[in-house]
Structure formats: structure tokens, C-alpha cells
C-alpha positions, 0 to 999 in steps of 0.5 A: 869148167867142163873137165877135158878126157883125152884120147888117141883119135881113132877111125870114126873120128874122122866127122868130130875133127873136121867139125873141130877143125873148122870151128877153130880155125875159122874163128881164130883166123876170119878176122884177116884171111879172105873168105873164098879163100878160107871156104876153100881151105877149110872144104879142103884141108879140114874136110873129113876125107882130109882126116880120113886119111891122116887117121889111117897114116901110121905116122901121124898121130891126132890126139882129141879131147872130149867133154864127158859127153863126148863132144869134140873140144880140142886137138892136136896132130903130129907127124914127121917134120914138113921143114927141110931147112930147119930140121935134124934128126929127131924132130918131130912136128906139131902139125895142128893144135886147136882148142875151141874158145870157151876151153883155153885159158885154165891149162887145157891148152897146156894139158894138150900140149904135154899130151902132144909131147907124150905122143912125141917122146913115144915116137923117140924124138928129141925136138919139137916143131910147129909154125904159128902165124905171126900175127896170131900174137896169143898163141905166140904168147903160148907157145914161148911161155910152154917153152919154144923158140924161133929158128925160122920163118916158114909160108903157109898157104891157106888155098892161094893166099900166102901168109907168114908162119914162125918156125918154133922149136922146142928141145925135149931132152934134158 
């Protein structure tokens, strides 16, 4: 397997994220959202205007990870908590954590995982949130095997189609 370097995603990774961004959400999620719909989020919330912003924000921080040749495989972005009903003081959110395909399995997902909750530690925070679909029973899988537990249900809006997130938490203080 082609090793992974990581990095913090700077300005001009705006085009590499949106690529990425897309890829994997469409392949993860094609299978039971609708297309219009889908088109439509991803031209919106995947779209490299969208990463613009969220790269000059000072309080969100996007890690990718590169091949040698420094193609787009994997990343994840964090930021404040987005839960108001199940958050406290010192959370700290895992917005979005995608690997393309033929790079999960082998502890790259892990790897960006503890890259995410470096990224976390710096910013102080004692607790770590992400929603994850409820039928996306592999990355459930995921998530619980790295450590993190239900603490509520959350609804994720992909353009006007309501689906079921699980509010996952997991602590990072001994």
C-alpha cells in the first residue's frame, strides 16, 4: 500500500479537497440518497468555494493526506461543536473524515483519526464529537472500535433530504 503523508491543508488545497470531498461521499452514500439531491449537496457543500472558506477560518482545521506523489486520498476537518443539546465545555468536533476506498483498511483510517485528535488536543479540548449515519454500519463499526459512544441523534440535511445521524462522543482525557 502506498504510504500516506499527512499535513495541515493550507490555501490552494481548496480544488484537492472538493475532488475528495466529493469522491468519497458519493461513493459512500449513492447507494440510498437521491440523486438530485446528492448533485446538489455535493455542488454546495463540497464545492471548492465551500473549502475556501472553511481553510481561511481560524477555527476550523482540515488535515489531508497525500500519496508521495501528492495526490488527494484522505481527510478530516474539525471545528467548534455544531450540537447544542449534547454539548460541554471542551468538545471539539469532527466535522468530516473521508478516505478514498482503496486506502482504508491497513490503520489509515486510524492514523487520520489520532492525526484528527492531535489536531483537537492542541485546541485544549477534552471530548470529541461526530455524527455518523446510522445505516453507514462500517463506519459505526469504526468509530466504536477507536473508542466513541452514542450520546444522541442529530438530522443531517443532504440539500432537502432529512437523514439520521448518531451523535458519537469520545472522551480524551485520561
Amino acid at each position: 500500500m502506498t504510504p500516506i503523508h499527512w499535513r495541515k491543508a493550507v490555501s490552494g488545497d481548496e480544488e484537492a479537497l472538493s475532488l475528495l470531498g466529493q469522491a468519497t461521499f458519493l461513493a459512500t452514500f449513492a447507494f440510498d440518497h437521491p440523486g438530485p439531491a446528492l448533485i446538489r449537496f455535493l455542488q454546495d457543500l463540497h464545492s471548492p468555494d465551500f473549502y475556501a472558506a472553511k481553510l481561511a477560518d481560524p477555527q476550523i482545521d482540515i488535515i489531508i493526506g497525500e500519496t508521495p506523489l501528492g495526490a488527494p486520498v484522505a481527510y478530516a476537518m474539525l471545528c467548534p461543536p455544531e450540537h447544542p443539546d449534547f454539548q460541554r465545555d471542551g468538545d471539539w468536533e469532527l466535522k468530516r473524515i473521508y478516505l478514498l476506498g482503496p486506502w482504508q483498511g491497513g490503520g489509515n483510517g486510524g492514523a487520520l483519526l489520532e492525526q484528527a485528535v492531535e489536531c483537537a488536543l492542541k485546541r485544549q479540548a477534552k471530548r470529541m464529537l461526530l455524527a455518523v449515519y446510522e445505516n453507514n454500519d462500517r463506519a459505526v463499526g469504526f468509530y466504536k472500535k477507536h473508542g466513541f459512544s452514542k450520546i444522541g441523534d442529530t438530522i443531517f440535511m443532504v440539500d432537502d433530504v432529512e437523514f439520521h445521524d448518531m451523535l458519537l462522543a469520545r472522551s480524551l482525557t485520561m
